[in-house]
C-alpha positions as CSV (number, residue, x, y, z in Angstrom):
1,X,113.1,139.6,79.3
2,X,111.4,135.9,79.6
3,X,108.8,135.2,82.1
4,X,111.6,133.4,84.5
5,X,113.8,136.8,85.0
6,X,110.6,139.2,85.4
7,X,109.4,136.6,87.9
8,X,112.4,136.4,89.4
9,X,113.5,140.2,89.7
10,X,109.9,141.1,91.0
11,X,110.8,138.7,93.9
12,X,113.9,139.8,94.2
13,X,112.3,143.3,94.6
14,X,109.8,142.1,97.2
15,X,112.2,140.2,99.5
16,X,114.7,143.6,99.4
17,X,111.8,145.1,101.1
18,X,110.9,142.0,103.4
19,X,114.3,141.9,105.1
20,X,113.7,145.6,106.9
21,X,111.0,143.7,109.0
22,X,112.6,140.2,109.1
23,X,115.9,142.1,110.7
24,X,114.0,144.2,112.7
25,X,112.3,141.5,115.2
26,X,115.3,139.4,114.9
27,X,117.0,143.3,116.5
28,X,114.7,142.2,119.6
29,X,117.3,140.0,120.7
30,X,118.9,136.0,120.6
31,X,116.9,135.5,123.7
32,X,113.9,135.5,121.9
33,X,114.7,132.2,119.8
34,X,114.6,129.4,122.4
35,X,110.9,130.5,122.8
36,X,109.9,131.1,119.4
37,X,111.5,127.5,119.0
38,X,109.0,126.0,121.0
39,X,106.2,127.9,119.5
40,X,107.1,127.1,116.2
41,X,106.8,123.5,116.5
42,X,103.7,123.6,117.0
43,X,102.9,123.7,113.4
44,X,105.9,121.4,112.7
45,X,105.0,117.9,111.1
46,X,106.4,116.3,114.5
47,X,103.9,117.7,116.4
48,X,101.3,117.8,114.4
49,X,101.5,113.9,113.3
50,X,101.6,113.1,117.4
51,X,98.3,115.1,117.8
52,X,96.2,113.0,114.4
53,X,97.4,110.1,116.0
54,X,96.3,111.0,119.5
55,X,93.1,112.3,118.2
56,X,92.5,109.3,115.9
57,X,93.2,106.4,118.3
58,X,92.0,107.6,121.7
59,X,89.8,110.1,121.0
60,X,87.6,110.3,117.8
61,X,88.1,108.0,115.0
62,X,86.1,110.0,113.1
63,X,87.4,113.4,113.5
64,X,91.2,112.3,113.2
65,X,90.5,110.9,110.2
66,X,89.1,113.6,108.4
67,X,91.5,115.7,110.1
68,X,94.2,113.7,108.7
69,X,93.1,114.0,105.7
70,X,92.5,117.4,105.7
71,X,96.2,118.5,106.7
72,X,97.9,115.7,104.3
73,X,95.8,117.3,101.5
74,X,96.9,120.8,102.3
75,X,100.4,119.4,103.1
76,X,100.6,117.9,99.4
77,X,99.9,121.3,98.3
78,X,101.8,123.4,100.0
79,X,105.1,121.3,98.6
80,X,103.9,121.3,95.2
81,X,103.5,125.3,95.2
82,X,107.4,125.1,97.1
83,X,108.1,123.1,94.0
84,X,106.6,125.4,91.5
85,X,107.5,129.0,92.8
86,X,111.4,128.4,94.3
87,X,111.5,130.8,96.8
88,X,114.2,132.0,98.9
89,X,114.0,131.6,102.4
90,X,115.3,135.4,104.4
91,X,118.6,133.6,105.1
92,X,119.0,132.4,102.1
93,X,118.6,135.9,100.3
94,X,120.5,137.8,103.0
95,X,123.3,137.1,105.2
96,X,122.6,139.5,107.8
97,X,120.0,137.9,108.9
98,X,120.0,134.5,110.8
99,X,118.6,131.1,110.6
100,X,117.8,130.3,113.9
101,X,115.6,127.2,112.2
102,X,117.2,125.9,108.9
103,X,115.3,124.0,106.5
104,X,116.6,122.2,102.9
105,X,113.1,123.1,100.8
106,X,111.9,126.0,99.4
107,X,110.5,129.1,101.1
108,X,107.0,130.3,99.8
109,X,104.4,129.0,101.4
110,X,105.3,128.8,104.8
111,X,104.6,125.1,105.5
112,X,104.0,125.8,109.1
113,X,101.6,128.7,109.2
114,X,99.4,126.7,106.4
115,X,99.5,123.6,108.5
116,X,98.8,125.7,111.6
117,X,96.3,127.0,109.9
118,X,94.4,124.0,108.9
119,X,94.9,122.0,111.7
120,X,94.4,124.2,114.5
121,X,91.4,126.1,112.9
122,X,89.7,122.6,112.0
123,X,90.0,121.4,115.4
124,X,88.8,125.1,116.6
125,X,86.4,125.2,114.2
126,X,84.8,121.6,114.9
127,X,85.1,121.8,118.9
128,X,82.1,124.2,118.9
129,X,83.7,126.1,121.8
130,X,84.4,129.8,121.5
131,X,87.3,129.4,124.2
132,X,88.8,126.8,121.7
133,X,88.4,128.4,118.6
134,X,90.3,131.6,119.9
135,X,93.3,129.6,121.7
136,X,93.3,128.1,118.2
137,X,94.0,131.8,116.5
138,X,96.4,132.5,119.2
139,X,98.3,129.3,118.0
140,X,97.9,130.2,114.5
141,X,99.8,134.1,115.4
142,X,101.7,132.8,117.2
143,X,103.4,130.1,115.0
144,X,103.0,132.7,112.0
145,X,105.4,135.2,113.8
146,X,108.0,132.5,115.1
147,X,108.4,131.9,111.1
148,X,109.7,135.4,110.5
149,X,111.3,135.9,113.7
150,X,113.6,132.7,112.9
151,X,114.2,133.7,109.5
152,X,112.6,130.8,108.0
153,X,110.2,132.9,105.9
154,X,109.2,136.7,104.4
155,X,106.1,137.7,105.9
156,X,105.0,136.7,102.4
157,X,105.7,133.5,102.5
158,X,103.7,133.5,105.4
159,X,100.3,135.5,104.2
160,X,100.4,132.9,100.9
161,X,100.2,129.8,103.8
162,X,97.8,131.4,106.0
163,X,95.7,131.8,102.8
164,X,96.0,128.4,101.1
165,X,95.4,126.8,104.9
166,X,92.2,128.9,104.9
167,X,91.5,128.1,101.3
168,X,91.9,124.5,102.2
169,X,90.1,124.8,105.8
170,X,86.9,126.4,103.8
171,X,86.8,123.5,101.3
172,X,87.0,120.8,103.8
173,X,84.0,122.4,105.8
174,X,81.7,122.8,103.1
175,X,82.7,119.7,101.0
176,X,83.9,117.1,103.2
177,X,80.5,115.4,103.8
178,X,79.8,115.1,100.3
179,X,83.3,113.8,99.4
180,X,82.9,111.1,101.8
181,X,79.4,110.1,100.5
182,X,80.6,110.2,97.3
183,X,83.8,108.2,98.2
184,X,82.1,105.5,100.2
185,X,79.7,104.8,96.9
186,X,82.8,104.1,95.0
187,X,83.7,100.5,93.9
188,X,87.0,98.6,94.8
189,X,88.4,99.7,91.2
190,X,87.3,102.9,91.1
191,X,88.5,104.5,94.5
192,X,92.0,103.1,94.2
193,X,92.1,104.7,90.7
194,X,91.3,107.7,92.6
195,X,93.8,107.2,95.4
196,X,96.2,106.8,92.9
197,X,96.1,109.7,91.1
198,X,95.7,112.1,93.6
199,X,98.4,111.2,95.0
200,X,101.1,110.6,92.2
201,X,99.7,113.0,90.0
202,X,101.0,115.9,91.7
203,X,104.2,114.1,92.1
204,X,104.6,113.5,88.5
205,X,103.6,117.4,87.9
206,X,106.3,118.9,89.9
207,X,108.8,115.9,88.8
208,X,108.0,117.1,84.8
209,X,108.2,121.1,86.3
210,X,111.6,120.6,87.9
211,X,112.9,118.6,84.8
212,X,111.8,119.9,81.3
213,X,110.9,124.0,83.1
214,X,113.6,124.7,86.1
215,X,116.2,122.4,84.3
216,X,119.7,123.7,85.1
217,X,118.3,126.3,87.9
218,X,121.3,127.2,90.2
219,X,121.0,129.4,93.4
220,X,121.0,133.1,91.8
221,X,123.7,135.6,92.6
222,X,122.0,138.2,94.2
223,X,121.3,135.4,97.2
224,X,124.1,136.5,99.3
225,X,123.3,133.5,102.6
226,X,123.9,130.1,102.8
227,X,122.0,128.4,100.7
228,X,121.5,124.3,101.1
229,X,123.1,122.1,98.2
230,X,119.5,121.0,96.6
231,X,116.7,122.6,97.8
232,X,114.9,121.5,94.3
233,X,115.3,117.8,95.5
234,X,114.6,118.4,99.4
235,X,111.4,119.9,98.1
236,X,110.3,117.1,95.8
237,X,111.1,114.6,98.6
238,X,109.0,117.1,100.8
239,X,105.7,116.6,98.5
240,X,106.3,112.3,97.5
241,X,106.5,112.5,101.0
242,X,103.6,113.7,101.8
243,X,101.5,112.4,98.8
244,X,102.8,108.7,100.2
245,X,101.1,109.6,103.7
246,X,98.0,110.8,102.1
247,X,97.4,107.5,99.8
248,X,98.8,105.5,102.9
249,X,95.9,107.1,104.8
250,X,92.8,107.0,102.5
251,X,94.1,103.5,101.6
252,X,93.8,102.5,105.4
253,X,91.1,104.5,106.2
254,X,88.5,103.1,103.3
255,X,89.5,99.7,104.5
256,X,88.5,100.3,108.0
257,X,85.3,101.5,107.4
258,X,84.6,98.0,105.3
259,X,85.6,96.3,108.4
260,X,83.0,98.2,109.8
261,X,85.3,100.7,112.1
262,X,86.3,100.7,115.3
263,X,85.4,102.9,118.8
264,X,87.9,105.0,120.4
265,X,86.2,104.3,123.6
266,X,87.1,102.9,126.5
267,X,89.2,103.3,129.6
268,X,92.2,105.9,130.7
269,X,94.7,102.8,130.3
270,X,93.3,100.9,126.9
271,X,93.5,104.6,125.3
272,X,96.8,105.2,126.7
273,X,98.5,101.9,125.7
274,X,96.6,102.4,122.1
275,X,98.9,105.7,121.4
276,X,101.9,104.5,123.1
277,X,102.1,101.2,121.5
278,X,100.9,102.7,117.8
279,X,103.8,105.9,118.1
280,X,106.2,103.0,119.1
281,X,105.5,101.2,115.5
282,X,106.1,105.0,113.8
283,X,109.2,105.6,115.0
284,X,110.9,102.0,114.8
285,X,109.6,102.3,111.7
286,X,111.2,105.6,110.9
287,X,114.4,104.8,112.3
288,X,114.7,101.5,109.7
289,X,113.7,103.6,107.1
290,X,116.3,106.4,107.5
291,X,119.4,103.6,108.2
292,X,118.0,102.0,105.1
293,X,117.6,104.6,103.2
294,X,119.9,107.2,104.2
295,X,122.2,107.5,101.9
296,X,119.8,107.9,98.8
297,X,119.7,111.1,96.5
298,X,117.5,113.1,94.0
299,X,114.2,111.0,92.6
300,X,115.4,107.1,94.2
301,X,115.1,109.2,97.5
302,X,112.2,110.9,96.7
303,X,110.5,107.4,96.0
304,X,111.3,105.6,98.8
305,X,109.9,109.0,101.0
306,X,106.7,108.2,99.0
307,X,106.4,104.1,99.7
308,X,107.7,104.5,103.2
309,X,105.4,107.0,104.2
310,X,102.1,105.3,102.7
311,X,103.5,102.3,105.1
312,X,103.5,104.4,107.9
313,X,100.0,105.8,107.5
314,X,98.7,102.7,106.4
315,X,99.8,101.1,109.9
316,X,98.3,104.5,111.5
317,X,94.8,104.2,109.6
318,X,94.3,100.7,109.5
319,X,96.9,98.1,110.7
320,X,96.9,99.5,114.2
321,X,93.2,99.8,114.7
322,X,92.7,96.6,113.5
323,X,95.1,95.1,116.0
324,X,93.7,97.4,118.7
325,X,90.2,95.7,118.4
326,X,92.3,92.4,118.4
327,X,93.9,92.7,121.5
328,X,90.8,94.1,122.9
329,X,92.7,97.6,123.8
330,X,89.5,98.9,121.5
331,X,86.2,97.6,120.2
332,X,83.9,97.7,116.8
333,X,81.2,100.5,117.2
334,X,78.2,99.4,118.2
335,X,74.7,99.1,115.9
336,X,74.0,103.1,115.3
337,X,70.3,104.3,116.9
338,X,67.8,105.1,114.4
339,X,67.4,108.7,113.5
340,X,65.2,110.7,115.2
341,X,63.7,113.2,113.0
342,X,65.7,116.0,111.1
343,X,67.5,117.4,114.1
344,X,69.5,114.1,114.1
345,X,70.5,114.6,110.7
346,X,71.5,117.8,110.8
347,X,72.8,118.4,114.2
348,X,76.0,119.4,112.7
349,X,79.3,117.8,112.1
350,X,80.6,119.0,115.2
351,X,77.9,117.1,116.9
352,X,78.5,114.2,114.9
353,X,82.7,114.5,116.2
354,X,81.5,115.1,119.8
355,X,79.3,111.8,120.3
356,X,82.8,110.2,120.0
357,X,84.7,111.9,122.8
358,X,86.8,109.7,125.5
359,X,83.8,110.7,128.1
360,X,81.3,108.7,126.0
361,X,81.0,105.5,124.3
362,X,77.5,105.6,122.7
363,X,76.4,104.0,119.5
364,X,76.9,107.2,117.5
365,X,80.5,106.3,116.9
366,X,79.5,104.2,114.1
367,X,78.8,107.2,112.6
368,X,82.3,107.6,111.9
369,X,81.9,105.1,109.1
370,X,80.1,107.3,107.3
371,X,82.6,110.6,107.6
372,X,86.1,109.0,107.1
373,X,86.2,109.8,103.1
């Protein structure tokens, strides 16, 4: 027996005993999907892209950004473990259970529980508020049991997401400060370099994997569902996708802060016609790119996902700032205070997040500049 068929008999094995609990809530009753619908999306990519916009233009430049970056990262990684492991999805494996949400990619991790996770908890995490935090674990159940309930995911799938998102949520607490230090020291040369290869390198990783390892993989027998045509190459869009967004955004988001920034401050309206006007772009902008690009397949289509997306967040993390300072719907931060003593320095990067909020606009949003790695 090779390591492929003990891998795959010992899921095989685990997602037998996953269904009993998959069909038992779905035994609750149909009534229950319009709601866990709703619930689920809030860990979708729609939703989640409209709040690190919001967040980024009209409220804290600072804390969307690394926000951003945060979820892209764990995003990047969640499709490259899809593209890696294969898994079913409950539906896929068993007929008798149904897909109220249907999806084209791979199964394990359960992208929505790890982007709840790290999205939700950061902002939780980083609002300093205990109310916050705890509507932010509610989120987090909530979305995690909307997965199982639709039969998009084993409760498996779902524990691996909830622990890469915390994996990921740990890391970008305790590191991000150091990262951005680090990355703002960086030459010209040297932090596109580094752009680039985080980026494509997992893309090339899981290209190689799905060519020279999974070559020839067809949907196994004892998957009894409906099963989509290529989930192998909706995956592998799923994470050039992704990866294009993430160099997009550091791209954008390093070239801001040589331009010195910009405020999120300002009045009810400016903020207001800063989101509406930058969503505007990212959906024309979608909509061109899925009539021009429809009709592609396999790697052409997972390479225009990649340069399309790095467009979009490139307009999100630089382009429309820039024109929002402009048009004067936003302004360049002013000249930071000097520090104070040690409490100013360590006051915490919630502190630092909070001094940007739309209730104030002080001079310690140009400490932005120095958080947006």
């Amino acid at each position: 027996m090779n390591a492929w068929t003990a891998e795959h008999v010992a899921l095989d094995v685990l997602w037998e005993a996953e269904t009993a609990p998959v069909q038992w809530l779905q035994g609750l009753g149909d009534w229950l999907a319009h709601p866990m619908g709703v619930v689920t999306h809030l860990g979708s990519h729609t939703v989640v892209i409209v709040v690190l916009t919001l967040v980024f233009w009209c409220v804290s430049p600072g804390l969307g950004a690394r926000l951003f970056l945060v979820v892209a990262s764990s995003g990047a990684l969640n499709y490259l473990f899809k593209s890696v492991l294969y898994g079913a999805r409950p539906s896929w494996f068993d007929a008798h259970i149904k897909a109220h949400a249907s999806h084209g990619s791979f199964g394990v991790p359960s992208g929505h529980a790890q982007g709840a996770m790290v999205t939700w908890g950061y902002l939780g995490l980083r609002s300093g508020r205990r109310a916050v935090l705890w509507a932010a674990v509610a989120v987090i159940a909530l979305v995690s049991l909307s997965r199982i309930y639709l039969g998009a995911h084993f409760i498996s799938d779902v524990l691996v997401g909830l622990l890469l998102g915390a994996a990921v949520l740990w890391a970008a607490l305790r590191w991000e400060e150091r990262i951005a230090a680090w990355w703002l020291g960086l030459s010209t040369v040297r932090w596109v370099g580094c752009a680039l290869a985080v980026t494509l390198l997992p893309c090339l990783a899981a290209t190689l994997w799905q060519l020279l390892v999974r070559d020839g993989w067809a949907v196994p027998v004892e998957w009894n569902g409906a099963t989509p045509i290529d989930p192998a190459g909706e995956t592998l869009t799923g994470l050039y996708t992704v990866c294009g967004a993430l160099l997009g955004g550091i791209v954008g988001f390093t070239l801001l802060a040589g331009r010195g920034w910009y405020s999120a401050g300002g009045t009810l309206v400016s903020r207001a016609a800063r989101f509406v006007l930058g969503i505007s772009v990212v959906v024309l902008v979608q909509v061109v790119v899925d009539m021009a690009f429809g009709g592609l397949s396999g790697l052409a289509e997972s390479a225009a996902a990649f340069v399309a997306y790095a467009g979009i967040a490139l307009w999100a993390s630089y382009l429309a700032p820039e024109m929002f300072v402009r048009s004067g719907l936003a302004e360049r931060p002013r000249a930071p205070v000097p520090a104070e003593g040690p409490a100013r320095r360590t006051g915490g990067d919630g502190d630092r997040a909070d001094a940007d909020t739309p209730d104030t606009d002080t001079p310690d949003d140009s400490s932005d500049r120095g958080e947006i790695g």
